[in-house]
N, C-alpha and C positions, 0 to 999 in steps of 0.2 A: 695654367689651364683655366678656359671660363669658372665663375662660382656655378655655373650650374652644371656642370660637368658632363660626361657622355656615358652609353648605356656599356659600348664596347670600346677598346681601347685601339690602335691602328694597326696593332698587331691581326688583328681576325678580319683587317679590313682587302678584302684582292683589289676594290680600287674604290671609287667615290666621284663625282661628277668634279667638272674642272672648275665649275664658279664656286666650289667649296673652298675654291685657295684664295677668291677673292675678298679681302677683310670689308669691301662695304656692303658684300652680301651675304658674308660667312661668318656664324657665328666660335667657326672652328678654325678658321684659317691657319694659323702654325699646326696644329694637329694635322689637316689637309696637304700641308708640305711633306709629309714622312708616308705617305699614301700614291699608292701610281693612280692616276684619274682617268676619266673617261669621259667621252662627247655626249652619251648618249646613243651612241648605235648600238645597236646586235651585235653588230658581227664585231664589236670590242668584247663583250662581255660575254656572251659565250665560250671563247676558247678557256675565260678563266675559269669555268666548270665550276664557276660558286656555290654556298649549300644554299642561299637565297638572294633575291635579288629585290633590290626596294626602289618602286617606282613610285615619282607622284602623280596626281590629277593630270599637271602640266606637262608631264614627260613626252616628248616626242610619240604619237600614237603611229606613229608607222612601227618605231620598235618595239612597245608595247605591244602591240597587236601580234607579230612578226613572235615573239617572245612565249605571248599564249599559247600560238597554235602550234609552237613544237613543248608545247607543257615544261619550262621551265618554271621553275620553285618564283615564282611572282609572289611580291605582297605589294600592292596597289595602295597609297595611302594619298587622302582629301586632307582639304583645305579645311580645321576643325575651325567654327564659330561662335567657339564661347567656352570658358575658362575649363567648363566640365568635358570638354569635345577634345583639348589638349590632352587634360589627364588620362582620359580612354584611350588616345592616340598614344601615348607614351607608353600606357601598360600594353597595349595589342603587339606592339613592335618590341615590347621588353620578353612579352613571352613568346616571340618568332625567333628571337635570335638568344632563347636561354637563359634569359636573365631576368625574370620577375621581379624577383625582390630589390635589384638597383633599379628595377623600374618602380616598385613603390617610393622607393628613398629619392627620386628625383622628384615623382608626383609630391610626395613631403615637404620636400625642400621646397618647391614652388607656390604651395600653398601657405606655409609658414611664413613666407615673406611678404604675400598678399595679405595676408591676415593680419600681418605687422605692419602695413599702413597708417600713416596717421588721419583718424578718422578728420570728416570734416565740420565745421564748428556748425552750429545752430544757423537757421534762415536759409537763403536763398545759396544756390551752389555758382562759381565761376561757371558761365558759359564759355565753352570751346567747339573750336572747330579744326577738326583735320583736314588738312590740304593735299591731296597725291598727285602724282602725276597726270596731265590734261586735266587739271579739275576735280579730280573724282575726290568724295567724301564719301563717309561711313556712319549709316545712319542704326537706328535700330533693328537690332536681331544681328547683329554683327558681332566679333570680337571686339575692335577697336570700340563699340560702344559699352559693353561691358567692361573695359581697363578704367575706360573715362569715369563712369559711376563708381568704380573701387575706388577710384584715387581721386574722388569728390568732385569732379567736376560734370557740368550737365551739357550734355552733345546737344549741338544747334541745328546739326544738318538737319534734321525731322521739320525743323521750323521752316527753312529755306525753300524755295521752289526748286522740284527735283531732286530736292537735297537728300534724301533717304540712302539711296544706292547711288545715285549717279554723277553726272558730270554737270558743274553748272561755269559759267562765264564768271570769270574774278569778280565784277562790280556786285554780281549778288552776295557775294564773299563779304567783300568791303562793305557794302550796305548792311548786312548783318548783323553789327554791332557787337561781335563774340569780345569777352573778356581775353581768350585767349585762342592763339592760333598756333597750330600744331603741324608745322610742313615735317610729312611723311617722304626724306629722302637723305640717299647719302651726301652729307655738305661737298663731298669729293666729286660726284659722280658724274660721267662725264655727258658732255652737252648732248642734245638729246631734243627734238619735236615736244616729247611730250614734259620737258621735265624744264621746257621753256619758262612755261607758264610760272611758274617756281622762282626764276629769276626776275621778273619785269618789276619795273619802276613802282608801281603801285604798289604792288606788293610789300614793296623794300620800304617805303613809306609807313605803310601800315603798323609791321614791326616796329614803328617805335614810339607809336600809340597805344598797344597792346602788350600784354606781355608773348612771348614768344618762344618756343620750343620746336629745335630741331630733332628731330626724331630718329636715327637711324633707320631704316626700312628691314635692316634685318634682323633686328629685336620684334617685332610681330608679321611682319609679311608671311615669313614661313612661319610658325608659331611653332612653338618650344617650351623647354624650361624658361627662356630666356625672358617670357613673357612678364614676369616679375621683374625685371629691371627696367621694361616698357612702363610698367604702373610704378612702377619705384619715382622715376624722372617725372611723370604726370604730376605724381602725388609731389613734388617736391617744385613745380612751376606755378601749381595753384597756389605753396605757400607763398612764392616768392611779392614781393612788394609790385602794385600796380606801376 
């Protein structure tokens, strides 16, 4: 079982979305196997007559919506952006499904591990930059830019043109000068338009001028407990030797 464990066990579970089996998006994957899954439609989930049903931001809004207006037990959960948006997210969903207090013991857990970072030394911090898919970076007021400051390094996209939220062309990448690059993807995942850009020549270059840090996507994409082994790995590429 992950170290950060889950709120309910797969026994209470009537089913779970199908990418929960997939391990470069899932942080539960073997858990995900002993669970019957589902696409995302209605008309899966309803016959199971569940006591609640958890949807996210991204869920399909045809069944979302389709879901509402026959007043099924909905709990609607966002994309939280910063360490305290997790832990609220963790306790709301602990007390919908019964379980408060393993919902504080996970918020505990999480915290205890972030707080057990090793701080960073006097003067200037490592410059990084995270890389996602077509370009995108994560600038401030974000999560990923909050993990970065915990685990001592200082986010460049702010610096960058566009770099804040958005999508910028590699060469601003490479011209940037970051100490450290951070590609936000699974090393597995499969080829893809947007997940090109991830591969190209330049890039591959780069990596061995900088230090470098593959990231899983699904240690913060969805954010979790899990979000502590995101800052774990930061924290431990910024000690690594240039």
């Amino acid at each position: 079982m992950p170290r950060w464990s889950v709120l309910v066990g797969p026994e209470r579970l009537a089913a779970v979305t199908w990418l929960a089996r997939d391990p470069r998006a899932s942080t539960v994957a073997p858990l995900a196997a002993r669970v019957p899954i589902n696409h995302g439609l209605a008309e899966e989930i309803l016959p199971l007559d569940p006591d609640l049903i958890v949807a996210g931001r991204y869920t399909t809004r045809v069944a979302v919506g389709l879901l509402t207006r026959l007043d099924a037990p909905l709990l609607e959960l966002d994309v939280p952006q910063s360490v305290a948006g997790v832990a609220e997210q963790i306790r709301g969903l602990a007390r919908a499904v019964g379980e408060p207090e393993r919902g504080e013991e996970l918020v505990a857990a999480m915290r205890s591990r972030l707080d057990a970072l090793p701080p960073a030394a006097p003067g200037p911090r490592p410059t990084a930059v995270v890389l996602r898919p077509n370009g995108f970076v994560a600038g401030s007021g974000s999560l990923v830019d909050e993990l970065l400051s915990r685990a001592g390094l200082e986010n460049m996209a702010d610096r960058l043109p566009l770099g804040s939220q958005g999508a910028l062309p590699l060469e601003a990448i490479i011209l940037g000068g970051a100490d450290v690059l951070i590609v936000d993807a699974a090393p597995d995942a499969p080829p893809s338009l947007a997940g090109a850009l991830l591969h190209h020549p330049a890039l591959k270059a780069l990596k061995r001028q900088v230090r470098t840090l593959s990231l899983p996507s699904r240690l913060w994409t969805c954010p979790g407990p899990q979000i502590a082994e995101a800052a774990e790995r930061l924290a431990a590429v910024r000690e690594a030797p240039p």
